[in-house]
Residue frames relative to the residue before (quaternion, step in Angstrom):
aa qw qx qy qz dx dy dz
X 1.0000 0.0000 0.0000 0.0000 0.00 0.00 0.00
X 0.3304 -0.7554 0.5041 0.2571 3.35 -0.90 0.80
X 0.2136 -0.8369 0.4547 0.2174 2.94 -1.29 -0.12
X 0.2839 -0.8959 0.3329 0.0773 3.64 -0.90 1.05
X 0.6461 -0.4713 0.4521 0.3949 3.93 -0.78 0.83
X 0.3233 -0.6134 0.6468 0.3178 3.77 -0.86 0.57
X 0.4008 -0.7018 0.4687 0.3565 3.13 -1.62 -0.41
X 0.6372 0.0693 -0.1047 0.7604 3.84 1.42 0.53
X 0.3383 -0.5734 0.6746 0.3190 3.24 -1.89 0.57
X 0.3410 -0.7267 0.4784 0.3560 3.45 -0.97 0.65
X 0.5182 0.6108 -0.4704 0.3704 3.77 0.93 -0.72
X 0.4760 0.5940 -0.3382 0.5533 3.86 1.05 -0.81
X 0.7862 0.4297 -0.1883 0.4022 3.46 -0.03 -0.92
X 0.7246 0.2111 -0.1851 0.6294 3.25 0.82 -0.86
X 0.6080 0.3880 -0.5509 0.4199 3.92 0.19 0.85
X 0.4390 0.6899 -0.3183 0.4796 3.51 1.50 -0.48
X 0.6441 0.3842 -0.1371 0.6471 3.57 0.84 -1.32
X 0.6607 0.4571 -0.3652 0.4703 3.58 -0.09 -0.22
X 0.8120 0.1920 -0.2854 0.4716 3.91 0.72 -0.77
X 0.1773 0.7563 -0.4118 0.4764 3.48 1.97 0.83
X 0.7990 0.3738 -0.0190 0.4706 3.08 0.32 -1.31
X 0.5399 0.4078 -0.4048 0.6151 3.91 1.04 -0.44
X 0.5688 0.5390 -0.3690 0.4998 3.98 0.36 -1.00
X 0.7580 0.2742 -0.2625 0.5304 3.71 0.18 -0.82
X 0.7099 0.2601 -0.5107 0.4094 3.86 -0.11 0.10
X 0.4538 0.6005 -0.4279 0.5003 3.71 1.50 -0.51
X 0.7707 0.3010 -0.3568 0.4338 3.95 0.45 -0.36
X 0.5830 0.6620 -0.3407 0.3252 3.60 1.06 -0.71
X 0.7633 0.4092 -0.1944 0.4607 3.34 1.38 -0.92
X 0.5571 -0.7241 0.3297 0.2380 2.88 1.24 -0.51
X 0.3897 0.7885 -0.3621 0.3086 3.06 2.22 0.34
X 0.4341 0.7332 -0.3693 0.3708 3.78 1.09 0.02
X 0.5101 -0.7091 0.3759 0.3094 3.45 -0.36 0.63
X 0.7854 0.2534 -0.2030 0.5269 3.32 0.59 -0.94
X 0.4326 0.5799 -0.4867 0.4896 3.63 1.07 0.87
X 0.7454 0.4690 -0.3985 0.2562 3.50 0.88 -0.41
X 0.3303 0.7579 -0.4273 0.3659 3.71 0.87 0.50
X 0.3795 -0.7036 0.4155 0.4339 3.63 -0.59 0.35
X 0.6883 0.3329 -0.1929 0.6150 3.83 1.73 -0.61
X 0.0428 0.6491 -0.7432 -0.1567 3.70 -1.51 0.27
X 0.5283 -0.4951 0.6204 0.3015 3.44 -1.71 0.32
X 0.0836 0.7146 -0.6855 0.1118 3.03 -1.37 1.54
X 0.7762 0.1005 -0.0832 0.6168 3.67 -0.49 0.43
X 0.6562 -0.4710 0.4145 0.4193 3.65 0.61 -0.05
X 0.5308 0.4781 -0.3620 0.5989 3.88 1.87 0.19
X 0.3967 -0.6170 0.5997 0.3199 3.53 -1.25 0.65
X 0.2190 0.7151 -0.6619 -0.0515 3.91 -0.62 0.73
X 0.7452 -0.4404 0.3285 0.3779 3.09 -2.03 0.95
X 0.4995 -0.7165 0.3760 0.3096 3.38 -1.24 1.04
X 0.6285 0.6771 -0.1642 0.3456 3.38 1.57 -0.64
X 0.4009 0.6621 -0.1823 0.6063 2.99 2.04 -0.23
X 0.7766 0.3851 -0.0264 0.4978 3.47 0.76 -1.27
X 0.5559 0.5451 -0.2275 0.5849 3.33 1.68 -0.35
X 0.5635 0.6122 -0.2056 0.5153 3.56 1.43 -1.17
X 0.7912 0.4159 -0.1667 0.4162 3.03 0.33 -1.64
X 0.7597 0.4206 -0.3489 0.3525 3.53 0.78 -0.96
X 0.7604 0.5463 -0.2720 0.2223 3.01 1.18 -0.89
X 0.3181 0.6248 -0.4855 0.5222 3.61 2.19 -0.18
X 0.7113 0.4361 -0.4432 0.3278 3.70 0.41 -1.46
X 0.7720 0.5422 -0.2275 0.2415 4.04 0.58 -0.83
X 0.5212 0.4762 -0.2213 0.6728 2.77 2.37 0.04
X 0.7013 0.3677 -0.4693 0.3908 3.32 0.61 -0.04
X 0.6447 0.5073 -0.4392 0.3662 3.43 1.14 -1.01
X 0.5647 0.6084 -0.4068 0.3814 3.86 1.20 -0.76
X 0.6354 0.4821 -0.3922 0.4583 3.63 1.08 -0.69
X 0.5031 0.5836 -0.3310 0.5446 3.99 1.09 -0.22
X 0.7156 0.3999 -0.3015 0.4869 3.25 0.37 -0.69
X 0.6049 0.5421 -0.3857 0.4376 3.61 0.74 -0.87
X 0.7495 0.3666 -0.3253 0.4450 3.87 0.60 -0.67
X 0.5069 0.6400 -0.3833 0.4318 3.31 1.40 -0.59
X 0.5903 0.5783 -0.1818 0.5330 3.48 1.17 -0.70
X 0.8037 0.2092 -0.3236 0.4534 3.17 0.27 -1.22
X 0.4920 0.5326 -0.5112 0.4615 3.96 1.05 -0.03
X 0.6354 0.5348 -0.3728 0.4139 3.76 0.36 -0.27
X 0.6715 0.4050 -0.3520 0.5110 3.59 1.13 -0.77
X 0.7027 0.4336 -0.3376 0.4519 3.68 0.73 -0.78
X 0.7669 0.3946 -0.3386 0.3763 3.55 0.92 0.46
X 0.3682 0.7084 -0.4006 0.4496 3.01 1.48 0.84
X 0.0930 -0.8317 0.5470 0.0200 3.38 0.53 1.60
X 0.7361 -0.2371 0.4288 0.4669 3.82 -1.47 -0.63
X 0.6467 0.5611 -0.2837 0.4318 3.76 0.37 -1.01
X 0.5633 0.5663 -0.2158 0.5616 3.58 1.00 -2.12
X 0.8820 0.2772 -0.1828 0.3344 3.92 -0.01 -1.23
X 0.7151 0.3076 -0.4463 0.4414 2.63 1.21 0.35
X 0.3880 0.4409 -0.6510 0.4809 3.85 0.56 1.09
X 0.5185 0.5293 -0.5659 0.3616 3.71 0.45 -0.73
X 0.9038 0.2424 -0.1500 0.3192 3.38 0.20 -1.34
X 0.4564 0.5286 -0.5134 0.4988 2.84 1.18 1.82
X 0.4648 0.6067 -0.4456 0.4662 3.52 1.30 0.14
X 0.6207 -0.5075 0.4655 0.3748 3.66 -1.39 0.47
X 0.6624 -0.6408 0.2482 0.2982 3.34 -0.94 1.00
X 0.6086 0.6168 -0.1659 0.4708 3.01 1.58 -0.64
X 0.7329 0.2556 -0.3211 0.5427 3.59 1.33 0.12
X 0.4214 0.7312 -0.4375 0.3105 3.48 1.38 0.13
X 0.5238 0.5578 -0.4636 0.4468 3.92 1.07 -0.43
X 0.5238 0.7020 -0.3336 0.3486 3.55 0.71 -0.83
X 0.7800 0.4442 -0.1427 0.4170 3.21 1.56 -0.98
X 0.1336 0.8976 -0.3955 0.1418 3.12 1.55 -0.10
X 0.6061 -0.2840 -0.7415 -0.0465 1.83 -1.62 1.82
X 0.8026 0.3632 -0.4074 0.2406 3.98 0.23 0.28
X 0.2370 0.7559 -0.6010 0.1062 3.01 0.81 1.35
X 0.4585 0.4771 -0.6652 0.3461 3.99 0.18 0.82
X 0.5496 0.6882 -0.3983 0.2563 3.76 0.55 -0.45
X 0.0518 0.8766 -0.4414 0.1849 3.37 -0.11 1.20
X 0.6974 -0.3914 0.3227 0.5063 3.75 -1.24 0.47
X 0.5434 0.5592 -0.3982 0.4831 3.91 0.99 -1.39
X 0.7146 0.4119 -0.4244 0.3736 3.59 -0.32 -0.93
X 0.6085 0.5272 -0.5345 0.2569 3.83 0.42 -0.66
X 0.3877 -0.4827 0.5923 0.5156 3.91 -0.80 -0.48
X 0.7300 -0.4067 0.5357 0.1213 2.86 -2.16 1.10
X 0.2334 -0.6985 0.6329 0.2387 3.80 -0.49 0.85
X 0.4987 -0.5867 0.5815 0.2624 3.33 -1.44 0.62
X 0.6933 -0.5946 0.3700 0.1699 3.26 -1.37 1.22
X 0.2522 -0.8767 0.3077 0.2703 3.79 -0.33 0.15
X 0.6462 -0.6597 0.2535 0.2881 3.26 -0.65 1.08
């Protein structure tokens, strides 16, 4: 059986979307330093900072809500082939694959010897 390259780690994807989503409450409130003024410089106009807080922070939630399906398409394409290259990669990059990165050649049953 060969064996094929996924086409995205999903654990990537869904930590990606996770700091998507810290960024957007980090803009919403306004905990950023250079967010706390009442004006920031944009285009060379002074626009309200809260505006720009508003605006970015819909944008960092939506793009985080993309990622999440991007992800969850990555997990539902993680045929037999896919897991098993995963579980040729060095243990250390198999989490990346999440969730069958313990699946390995070992797990398969032992072919029977020939007669």
């Amino acid at each position: 059986m060969t064996t094929q390259k996924p086409f995205i780690a999903p654990m990537q994807y869904f930590f990606g979307a996770s700091w998507g989503i810290i960024l957007g409450f980090l803009f919403r409130f306004r905990v950023l330093p250079f967010l706390q003024p009442d004006t920031i410089l944009s285009g060379g106009k002074q626009v309200p900072t809260e505006q720009f807080a508003h605006f970015a922070s819909t944008f960092f939630w939506a793009a985080a809500a993309v990622i999440i399906v991007l992800g969850i398409i990555g997990t539902l394409t993680l045929n037999e082939p896919r897991r098993r290259y995963i579980a040729s990669l060095p243990r250390f990059q198999q989490w990346m694959w999440w969730p069958f990165h313990g699946v390995g050649p070992s797990d398969t049953p032992p072919s029977s010897p020939a007669a």
